[in-house]
N, C-alpha and C positions, 0 to 999 in steps of 0.2 A: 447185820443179821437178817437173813432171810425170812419172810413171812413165810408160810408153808400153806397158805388160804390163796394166796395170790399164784403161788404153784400151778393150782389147780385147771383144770381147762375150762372155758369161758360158759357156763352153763347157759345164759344169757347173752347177747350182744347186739347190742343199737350201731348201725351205720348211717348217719347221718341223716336219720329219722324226723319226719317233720309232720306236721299235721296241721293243716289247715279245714276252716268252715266255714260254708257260703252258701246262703239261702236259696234253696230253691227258685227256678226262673218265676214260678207262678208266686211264691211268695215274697221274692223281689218288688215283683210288678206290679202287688195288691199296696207294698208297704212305700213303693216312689208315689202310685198314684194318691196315697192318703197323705204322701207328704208333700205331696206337689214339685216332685226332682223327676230329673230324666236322667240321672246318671245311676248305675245299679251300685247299692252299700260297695266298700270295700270288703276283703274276704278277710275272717279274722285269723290269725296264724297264732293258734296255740302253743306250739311245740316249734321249734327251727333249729334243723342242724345239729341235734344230738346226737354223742356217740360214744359208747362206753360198753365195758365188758364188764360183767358180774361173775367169778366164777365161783363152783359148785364151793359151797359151806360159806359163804360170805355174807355178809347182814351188811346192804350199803343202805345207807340211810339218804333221803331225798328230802331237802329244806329250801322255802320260799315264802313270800308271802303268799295271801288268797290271792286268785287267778294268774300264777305264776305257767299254769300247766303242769304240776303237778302228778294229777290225778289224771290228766287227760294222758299223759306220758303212761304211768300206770298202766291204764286201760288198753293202751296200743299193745306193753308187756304181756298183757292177758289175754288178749284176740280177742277184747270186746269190743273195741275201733282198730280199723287200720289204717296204717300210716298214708298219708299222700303224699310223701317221698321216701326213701331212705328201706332199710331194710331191717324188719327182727330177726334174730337166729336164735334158733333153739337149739344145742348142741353142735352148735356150725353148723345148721343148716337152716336155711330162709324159710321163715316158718310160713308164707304165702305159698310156700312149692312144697309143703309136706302132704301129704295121701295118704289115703289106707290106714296102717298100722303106726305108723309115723307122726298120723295128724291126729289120730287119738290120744299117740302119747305126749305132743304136747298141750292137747285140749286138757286132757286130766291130769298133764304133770305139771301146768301152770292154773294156781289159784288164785283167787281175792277175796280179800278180808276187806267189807266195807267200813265207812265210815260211823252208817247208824242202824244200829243190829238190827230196829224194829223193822225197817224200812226195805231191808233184805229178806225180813221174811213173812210168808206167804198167813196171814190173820186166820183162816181159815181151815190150815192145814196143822194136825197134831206134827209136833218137832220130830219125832219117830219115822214117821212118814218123809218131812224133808229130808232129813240124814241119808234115810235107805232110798230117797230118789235116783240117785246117780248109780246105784248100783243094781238097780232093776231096771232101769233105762241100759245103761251099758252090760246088761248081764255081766255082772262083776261077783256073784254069789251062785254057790251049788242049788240055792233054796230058800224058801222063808226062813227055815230055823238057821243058815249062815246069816241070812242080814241081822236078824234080830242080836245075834251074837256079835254082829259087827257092831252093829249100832249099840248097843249097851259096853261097849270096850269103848268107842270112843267116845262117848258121855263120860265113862269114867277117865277117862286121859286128861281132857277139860277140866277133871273137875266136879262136874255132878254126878246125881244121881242116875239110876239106870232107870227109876220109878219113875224117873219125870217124862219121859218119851210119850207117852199120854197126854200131855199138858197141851195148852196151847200157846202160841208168845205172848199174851196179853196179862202171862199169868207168871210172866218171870221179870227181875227186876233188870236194868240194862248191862252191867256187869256178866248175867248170868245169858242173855242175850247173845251178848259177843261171844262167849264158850261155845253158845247154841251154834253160831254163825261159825266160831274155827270149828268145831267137829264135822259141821257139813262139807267143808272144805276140804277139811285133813281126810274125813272116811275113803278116798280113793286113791290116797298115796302117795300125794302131787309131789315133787320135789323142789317147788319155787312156789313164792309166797308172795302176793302182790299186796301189800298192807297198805290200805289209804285212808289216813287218820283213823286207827283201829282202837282209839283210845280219848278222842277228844272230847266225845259224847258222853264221856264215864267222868265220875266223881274222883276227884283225886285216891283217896284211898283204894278204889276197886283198880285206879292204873296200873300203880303197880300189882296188884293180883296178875292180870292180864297178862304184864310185861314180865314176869317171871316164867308163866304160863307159857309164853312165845319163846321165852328163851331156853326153857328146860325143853320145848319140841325139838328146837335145834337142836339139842346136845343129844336128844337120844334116836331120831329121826336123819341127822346130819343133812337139814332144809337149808335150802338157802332163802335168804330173803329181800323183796325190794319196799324198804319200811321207810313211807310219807309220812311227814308229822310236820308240825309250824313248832314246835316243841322242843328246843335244840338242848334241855334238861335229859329228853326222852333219849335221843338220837344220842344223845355222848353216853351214854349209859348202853346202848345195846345195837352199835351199828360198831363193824371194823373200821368199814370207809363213809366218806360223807360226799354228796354232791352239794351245790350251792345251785340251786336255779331263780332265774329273776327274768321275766318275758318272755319266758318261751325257751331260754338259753340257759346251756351251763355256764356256769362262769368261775366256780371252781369246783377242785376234785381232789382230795389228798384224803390219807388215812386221816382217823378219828383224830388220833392224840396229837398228829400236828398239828390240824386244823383247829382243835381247841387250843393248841399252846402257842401257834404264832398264826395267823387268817391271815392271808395274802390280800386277795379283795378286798376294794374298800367297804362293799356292800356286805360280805363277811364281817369283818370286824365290826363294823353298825350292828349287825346280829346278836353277834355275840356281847357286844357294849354293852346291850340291854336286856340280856342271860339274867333270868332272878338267879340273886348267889345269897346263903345266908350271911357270905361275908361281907357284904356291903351292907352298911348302916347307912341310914337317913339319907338317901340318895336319891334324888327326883330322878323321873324318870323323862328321859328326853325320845321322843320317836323322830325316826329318820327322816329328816326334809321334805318335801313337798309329797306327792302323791304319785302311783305308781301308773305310769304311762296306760293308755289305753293300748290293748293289743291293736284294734282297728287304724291305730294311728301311732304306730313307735316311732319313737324320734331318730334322726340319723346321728350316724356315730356310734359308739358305746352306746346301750341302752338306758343304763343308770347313770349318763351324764349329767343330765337337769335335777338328779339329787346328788351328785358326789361332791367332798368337799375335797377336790386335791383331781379334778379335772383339769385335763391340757386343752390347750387350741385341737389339737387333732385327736380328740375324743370326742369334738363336734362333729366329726366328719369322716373317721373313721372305724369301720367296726373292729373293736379288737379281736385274735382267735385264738382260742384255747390251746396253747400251749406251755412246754415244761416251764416249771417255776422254783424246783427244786428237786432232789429224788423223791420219787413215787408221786409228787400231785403236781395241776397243772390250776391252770387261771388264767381268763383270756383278762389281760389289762396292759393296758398303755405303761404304766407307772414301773412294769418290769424293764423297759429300755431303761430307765431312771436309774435303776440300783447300781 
């Protein structure tokens, strides 16, 4: 059976996307001389060699540990860093080469949803005023009385009141933040959704609000989305497909319902081993092996060698690369010659 979401044309697409970061010559030179080296830091590589299509109405969900890159991936999605290799495409086309009327649409057709609502918004500025920002900047309204009208539909889309736009952030609880922070977002139409950890920061009870909230936009909006979470409870509940990243790399890639029923990866399956499920009783919890390599200094080979338990001689030494592992996902590992 056909997916009919996969169909679609790639609204999204990463080509071999990398991103690296490397201090400044002068701030190199301040931080050898206070350490007493003459050799300059190594550069730290974020992101390496990613590449992957999202198309239009898809929810692919993005799982990793803390400083997996992540959110720096995200960001590159967003044109808020650009990649130092590789290419984004916004509707097939390289979003570094769009102009004009082109680079507008996809500065306002791609959004993000931060991690922590207070922190995205401006203390000082009534929420009314943030909302209608982007649409007096972009003359996106006939007038005040369109924004005002704008702004009060998408307060109520979120969720709240139209009375609150008065208010300031300091005067809503963080639940009601995050609304604050998708209405700002959603007011100009975007058709892609960069979510990075849009729920972490909230109490369990308001998650899911939110996450119903995200999912009734999709249904009536037809958004796609790129939803980061450490949260693989979240991610199996409201993503089609999943990625697996761990250093910078994918490592795998299959629709939702495989990846929860059979994980390729051995660093998948560790993930998921330690999924809270109400069906496990009295079960310690064991965390994954040693500790997750410094970017500044990855180890050769597989990445996740020095934690895998079902490592080969040539996982020390060779990097494995993302390919097919079954229909529709892939996973770069050694252990697929094996089967």
């Amino acid at each position: 059976m056909t997916d009919p979401i996969r169909e679609n044309p790639p609204l999204i697409g990463l080509e071999q996307v990398s991103r690296t970061f490397q201090r400044t010559p002068v701030a190199a030179e301040r931080l050898l001389a206070l350490l007493g080296r003459k050799a300059l830091p190594p550069a730290l590589r974020a992101v390496t060699d990613v590449s992957l299509d999202i198309p239009q109405g898809e929810v692919l969900g993005l799982v990793g540990e803390s400083g997996c890159g992540k959110s720096t991936l995200g960001r590159m999605v967003a044109g808020i860093l650009s990649p130092s290799a590789g290419r984004v495409l916004f509707d097939g086309r390289p979003a570094a080469e769009l102009r004009g009327r082109s680079r507008l649409d996809y500065v306002l057709g791609v959004q993000m949803i931060f991690q922590d609502p207070y922190a995205s918004l401006n203390p000082r500025q009534k929420i009314g005023d943030m909302i209608a920002e982007p649409l007096r900047v972009h003359r996106m309204a006939a007038g005040e009385a369109e924004i005002r009208e704008r702004v009060d539909r998408a307060l109520v889309e979120v969720g709240l009141d139209p009375s609150y736009k008065d208010r300031y952030p300091h005067q809503f609880s963080g639940g009601q933040r995050q609304r604050i922070g998708i209405a700002r977002a959603f007011i100009v139409g975007p058709r892609f959704l960069v979510c990075d950890e849009p729920i972490a920061a909230l109490d369990v009870s308001i998650q899911a609000q939110v996450i119903n909230l995200f999912m009734d936009l999709r249904q009536s909006h037809g958004l796609t989305y790129l939803f980061i979470s450490h949260d693989l409870s979240v991610v199996r509940h409201i993503a089609d497909r999943v990625a697996i990243m761990y250093l910078g790399r994918l490592v795998e890639l299959a629709p939702a319902a495989d990846l929860f029923a059979a994980p390729v990866h051995p660093y998948t399956r560790a993930l998921l081993a330690e999924m809270p499920s109400s069906k496990r009783r009295r079960r310690r919890y064991r965390p994954i092996a040693g500790e997750l390599p410094s970017p500044l200094d990855p180890p050769p080979g597989c990445p996740f060698h020095p934690r895998c338990p079902f490592a080969l001689p040539r996982c020390r030494t060779e990097l494995p690369v993302l390919r097919s592992a079954a229909s529709g996902r892939l996973a770069a590992c050694h252990l697929l010659d094996q089967a």
